[in-house]
C-alpha positions as CSV (number, residue, x, y, z in Angstrom):
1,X,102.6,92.0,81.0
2,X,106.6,92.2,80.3
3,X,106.1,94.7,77.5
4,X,103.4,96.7,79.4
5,X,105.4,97.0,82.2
6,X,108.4,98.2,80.4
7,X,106.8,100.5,77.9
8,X,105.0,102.3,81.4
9,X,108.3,102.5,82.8
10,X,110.2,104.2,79.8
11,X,107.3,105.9,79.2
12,X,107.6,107.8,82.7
13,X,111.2,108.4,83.0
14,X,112.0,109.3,79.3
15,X,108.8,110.5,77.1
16,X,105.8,111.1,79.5
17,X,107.2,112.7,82.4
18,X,103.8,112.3,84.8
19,X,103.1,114.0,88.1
20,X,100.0,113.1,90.3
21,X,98.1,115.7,91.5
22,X,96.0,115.3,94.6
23,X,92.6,115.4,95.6
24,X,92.2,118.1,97.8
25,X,89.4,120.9,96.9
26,X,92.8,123.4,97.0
27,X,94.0,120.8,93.5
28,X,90.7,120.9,92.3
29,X,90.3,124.9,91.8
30,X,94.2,124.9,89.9
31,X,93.9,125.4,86.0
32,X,94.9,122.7,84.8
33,X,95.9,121.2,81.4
34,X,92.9,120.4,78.8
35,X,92.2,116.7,79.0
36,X,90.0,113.9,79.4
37,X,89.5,112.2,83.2
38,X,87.2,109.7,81.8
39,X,85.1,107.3,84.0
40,X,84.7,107.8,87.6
41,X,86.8,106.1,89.3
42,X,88.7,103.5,86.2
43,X,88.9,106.7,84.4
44,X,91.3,106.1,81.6
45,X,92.9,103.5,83.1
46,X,91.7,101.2,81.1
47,X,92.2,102.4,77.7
48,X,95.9,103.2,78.8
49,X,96.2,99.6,79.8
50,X,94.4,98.3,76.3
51,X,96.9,100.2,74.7
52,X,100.0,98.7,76.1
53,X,99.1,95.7,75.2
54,X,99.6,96.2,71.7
55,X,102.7,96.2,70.0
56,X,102.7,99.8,69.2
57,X,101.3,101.5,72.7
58,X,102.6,104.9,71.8
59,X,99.3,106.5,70.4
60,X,97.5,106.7,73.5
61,X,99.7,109.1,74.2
62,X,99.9,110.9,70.3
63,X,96.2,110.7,70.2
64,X,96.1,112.9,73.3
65,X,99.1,115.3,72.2
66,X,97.2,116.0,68.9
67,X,93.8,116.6,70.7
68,X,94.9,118.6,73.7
69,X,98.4,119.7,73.3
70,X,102.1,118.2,74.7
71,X,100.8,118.9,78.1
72,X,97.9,116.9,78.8
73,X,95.2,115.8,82.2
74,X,93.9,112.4,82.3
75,X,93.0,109.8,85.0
76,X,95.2,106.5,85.3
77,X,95.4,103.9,88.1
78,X,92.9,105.8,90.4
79,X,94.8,109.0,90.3
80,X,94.0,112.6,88.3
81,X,97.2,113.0,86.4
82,X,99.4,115.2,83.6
83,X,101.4,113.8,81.5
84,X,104.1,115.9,79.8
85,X,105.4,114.7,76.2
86,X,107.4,118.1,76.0
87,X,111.7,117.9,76.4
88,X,112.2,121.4,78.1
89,X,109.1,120.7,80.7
90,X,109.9,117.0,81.1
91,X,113.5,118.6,81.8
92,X,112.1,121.0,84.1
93,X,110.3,119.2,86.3
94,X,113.8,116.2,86.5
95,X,115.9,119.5,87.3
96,X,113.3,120.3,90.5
97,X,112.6,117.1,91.8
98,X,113.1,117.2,95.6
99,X,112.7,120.7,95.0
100,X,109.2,122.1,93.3
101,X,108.2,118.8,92.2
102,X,108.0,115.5,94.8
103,X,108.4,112.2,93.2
104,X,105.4,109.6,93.9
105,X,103.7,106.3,92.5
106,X,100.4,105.5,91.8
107,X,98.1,104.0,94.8
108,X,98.1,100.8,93.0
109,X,101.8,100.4,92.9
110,X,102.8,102.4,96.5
111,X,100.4,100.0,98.5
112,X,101.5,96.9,96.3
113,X,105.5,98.3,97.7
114,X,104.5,98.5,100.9
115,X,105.0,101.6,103.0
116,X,109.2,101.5,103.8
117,X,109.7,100.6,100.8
118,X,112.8,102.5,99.1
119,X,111.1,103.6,96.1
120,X,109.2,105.3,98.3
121,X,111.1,107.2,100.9
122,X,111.8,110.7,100.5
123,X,114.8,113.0,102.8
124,X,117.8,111.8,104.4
125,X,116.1,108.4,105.2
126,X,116.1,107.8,101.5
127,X,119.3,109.1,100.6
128,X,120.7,106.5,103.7
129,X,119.3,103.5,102.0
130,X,119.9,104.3,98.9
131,X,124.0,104.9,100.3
132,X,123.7,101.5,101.3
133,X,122.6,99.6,98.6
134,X,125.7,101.2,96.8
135,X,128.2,100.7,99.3
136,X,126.9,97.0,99.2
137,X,126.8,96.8,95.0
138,X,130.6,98.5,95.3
139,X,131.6,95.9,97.9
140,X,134.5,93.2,97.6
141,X,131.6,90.9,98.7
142,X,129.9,91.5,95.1
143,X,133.0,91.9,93.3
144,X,134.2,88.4,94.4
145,X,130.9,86.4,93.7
146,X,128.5,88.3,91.6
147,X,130.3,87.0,88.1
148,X,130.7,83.4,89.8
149,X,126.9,83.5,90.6
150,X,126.0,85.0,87.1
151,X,127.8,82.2,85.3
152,X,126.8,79.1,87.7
153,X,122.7,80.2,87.4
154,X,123.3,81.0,83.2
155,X,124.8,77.6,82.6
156,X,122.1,75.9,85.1
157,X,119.7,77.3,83.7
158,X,121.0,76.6,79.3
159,X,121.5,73.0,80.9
160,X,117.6,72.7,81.3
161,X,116.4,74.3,78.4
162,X,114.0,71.8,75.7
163,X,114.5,72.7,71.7
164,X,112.6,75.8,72.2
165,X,112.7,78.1,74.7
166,X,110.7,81.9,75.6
167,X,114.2,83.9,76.1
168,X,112.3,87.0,78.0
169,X,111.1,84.7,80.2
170,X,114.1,82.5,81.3
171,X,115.7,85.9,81.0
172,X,113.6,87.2,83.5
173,X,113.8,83.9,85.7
174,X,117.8,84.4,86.1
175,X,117.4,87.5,86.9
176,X,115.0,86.9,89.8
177,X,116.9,84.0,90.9
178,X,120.3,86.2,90.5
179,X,118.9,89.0,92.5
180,X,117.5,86.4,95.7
181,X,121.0,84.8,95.9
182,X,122.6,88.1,96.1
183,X,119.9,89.7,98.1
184,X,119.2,86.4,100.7
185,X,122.1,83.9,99.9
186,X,119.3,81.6,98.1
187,X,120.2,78.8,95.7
188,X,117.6,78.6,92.9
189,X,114.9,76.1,94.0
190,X,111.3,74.9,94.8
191,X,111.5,78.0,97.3
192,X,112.6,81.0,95.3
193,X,110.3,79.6,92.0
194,X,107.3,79.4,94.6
195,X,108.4,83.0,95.5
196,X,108.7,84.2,91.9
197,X,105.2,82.9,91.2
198,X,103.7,85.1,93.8
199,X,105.6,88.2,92.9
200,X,104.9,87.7,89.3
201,X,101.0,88.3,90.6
202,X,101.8,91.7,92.6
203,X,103.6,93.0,89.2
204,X,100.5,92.4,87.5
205,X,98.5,94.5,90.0
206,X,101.0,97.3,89.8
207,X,99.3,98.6,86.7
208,X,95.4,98.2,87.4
209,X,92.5,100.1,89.3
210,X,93.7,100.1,92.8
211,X,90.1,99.0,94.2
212,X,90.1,95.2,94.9
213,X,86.1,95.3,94.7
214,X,86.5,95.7,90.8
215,X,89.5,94.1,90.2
216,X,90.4,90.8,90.7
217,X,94.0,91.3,89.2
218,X,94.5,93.8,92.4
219,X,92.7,91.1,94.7
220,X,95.2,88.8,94.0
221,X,98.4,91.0,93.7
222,X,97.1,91.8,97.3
223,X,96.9,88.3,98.0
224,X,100.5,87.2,96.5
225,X,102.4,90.3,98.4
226,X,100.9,88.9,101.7
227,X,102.4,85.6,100.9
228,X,105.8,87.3,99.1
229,X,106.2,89.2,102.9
230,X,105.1,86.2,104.8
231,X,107.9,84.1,103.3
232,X,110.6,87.1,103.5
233,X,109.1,87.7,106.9
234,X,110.2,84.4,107.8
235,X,113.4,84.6,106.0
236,X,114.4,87.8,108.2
237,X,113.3,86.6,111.4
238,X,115.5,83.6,110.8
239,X,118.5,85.5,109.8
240,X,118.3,87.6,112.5
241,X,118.5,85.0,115.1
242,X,121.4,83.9,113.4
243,X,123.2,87.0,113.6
244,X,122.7,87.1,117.0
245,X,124.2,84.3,117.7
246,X,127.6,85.8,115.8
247,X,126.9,83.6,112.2
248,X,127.8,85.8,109.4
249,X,126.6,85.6,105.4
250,X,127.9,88.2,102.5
251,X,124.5,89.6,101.3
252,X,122.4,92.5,101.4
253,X,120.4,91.0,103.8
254,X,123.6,90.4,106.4
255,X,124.0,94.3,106.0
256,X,120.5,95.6,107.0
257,X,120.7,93.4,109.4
258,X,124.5,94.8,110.9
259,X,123.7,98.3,110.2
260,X,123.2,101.1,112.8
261,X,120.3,102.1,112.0
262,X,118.1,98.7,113.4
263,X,115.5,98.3,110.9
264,X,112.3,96.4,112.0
265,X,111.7,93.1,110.0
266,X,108.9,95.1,108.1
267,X,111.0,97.7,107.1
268,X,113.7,94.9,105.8
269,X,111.2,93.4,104.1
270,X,109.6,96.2,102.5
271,X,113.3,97.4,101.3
272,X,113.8,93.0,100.1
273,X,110.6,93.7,98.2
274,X,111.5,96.8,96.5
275,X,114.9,95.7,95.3
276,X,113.6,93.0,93.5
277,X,111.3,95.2,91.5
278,X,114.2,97.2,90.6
279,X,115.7,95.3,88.7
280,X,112.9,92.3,87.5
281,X,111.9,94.5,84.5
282,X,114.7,96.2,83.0
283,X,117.5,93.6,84.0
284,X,115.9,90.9,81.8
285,X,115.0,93.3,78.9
286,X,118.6,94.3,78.9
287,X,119.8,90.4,78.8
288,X,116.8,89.8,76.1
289,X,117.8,92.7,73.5
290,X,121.2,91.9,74.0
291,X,121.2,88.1,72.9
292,X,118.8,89.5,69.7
293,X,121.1,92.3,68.7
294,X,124.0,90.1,68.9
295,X,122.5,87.3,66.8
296,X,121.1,90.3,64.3
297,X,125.2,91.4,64.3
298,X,127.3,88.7,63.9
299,X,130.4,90.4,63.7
300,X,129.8,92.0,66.8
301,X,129.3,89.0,68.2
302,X,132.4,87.7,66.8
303,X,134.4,90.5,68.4
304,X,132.8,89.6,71.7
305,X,133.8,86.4,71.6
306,X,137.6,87.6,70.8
307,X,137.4,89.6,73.9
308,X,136.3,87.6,76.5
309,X,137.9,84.6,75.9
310,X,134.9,82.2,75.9
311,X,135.5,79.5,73.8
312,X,132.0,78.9,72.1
């Protein structure tokens, strides 16, 4: 699931530039790229999905490109769809976004988000949130304690590690328990692994048929994201009682809270949810590549170790 979810999301950004297209009658009379929208309903979904599962996922994609050209129509994830596998369009549309082109998720991944989500906002509203988030990563409050908290969970977490060990995983484990302390003030514990199991079920469901009555991988991601916002849920209402009565903590939750703008708990918690997507993914590939290309390298890893003054 780690790979499928990483290959989708490099895929999208980088080498398949996609843009849904709608349902509407008006959508359905455009000329559209040649293609395939398979089954109704699942169309290609699940030949895309089959695909990423392998270790080499790209020829969905070249299979297509050869058959129907760099500009292609399928259907994925309950949604008609072109993908682009062509640099000066992929550019095109990235140069217009906002503009001639709106960016949007598929139904499986936007209902999954929830609705205030930040991945999903679009205007001034977005561009507000997103200000925030960066005024809060730029903060003294980060600055002072994000290294402190990196270190403390690294070394917590080396400390309970057997002779053999999956490093994605754990990598991915730090991550999520690095992202709740900074997001909630949470110490790594019965609570936040209990959480972590429950989201790790709603990533799962981000990449599937978005109709629980033929999937039972969305039934359940629909399942875990109402217990994931019933335990934020909780979280918020708690915090905000304790802002109220004047108590004060340095996270990002202590700033939605303070900020002008007073955001309901289900907005909080849809903005909680979607910053701990962010990251999940690409934060513990990151950590995982690094520790393999340094052991690959070891005279970068000897020049690392020179200028950070660990002692090893």
């Amino acid at each position: 699931m780690a790979f499928l979810l990483h290959y989708l999301f490099i895929t999208a950004i980088i080498s398949a530039v996609s843009f849904l297209l709608h349902r509407s009658s008006r959508h359905r009379r455009l000329r559209l790229p040649p293609g395939n929208l398979g089954l109704p309903l699942v169309g290609e979904t699940l030949q895309l999905i089959a695909a990423y599962k392998t270790e080499n996922p790209e020829p969905f994609i070249d299979e297509r490109v050869r058959r129907y050209g760099s500009i292609f129509t399928t259907h994925v994830f309950g949604e008609p769809t072109v993908f682009s596998a062509e640099p000066e369009t992929n550019r095109f549309i990235l140069q217009n976004e906002g503009k001639l082109f709106e960016c949007s998720y598929p139904g499986s991944i936007s209902n999954l988000l929830g609705k205030h989500s930040l991945l999903l906002m679009k205007g001034s509203l977005h561009k507000k949130m997103h200000s925030l988030t960066m005024s809060f990563a730029n903060s003294s409050i980060i600055k002072d304690h994000l290294l402190v908290d990196i270190d403390r969970l690294i070394r917590l977490n080396l400390d309970s590690w057997t002779d053999r060990v999956f490093l994605m995983e754990e990598a991915k484990k730090i991550t999520f328990e690095l992202t709740v302390k900074q997001l909630m003030s949470y110490d790594p514990g019965e609570w936040s692994e209990s959480l972590r199991k429950e989201y790790l079920l709603v990533i799962e469901g981000f990449f599937t048929v978005p109709l629980p009555l033929f999937s039972t991988t969305y039934r359940r991601a629909i399942k875990a994201r109402t217990k994931v916002a019933e335990a934020l849920s909780l979280i918020v209402r708690e915090r905000r009682k304790e802002y109220e009565r004047g108590a004060k903590k340095n996270d990002m939750l202590a700033a939605l809270l303070a900020g002008d703008d007073k955001f309901s708990d289900e907005q909080i918690v849809d903005f909680l949810v979607a910053l701990l997507v962010a990251g999940y993914e690409t934060t513990s590939t990151i950590m995982t590549l690094a520790v393999k290309f340094l052991t690959e390298t070891p005279l970068a890893l000897a020049q690392l170790k020179v200028y950070v003054f660990i002692p090893f």
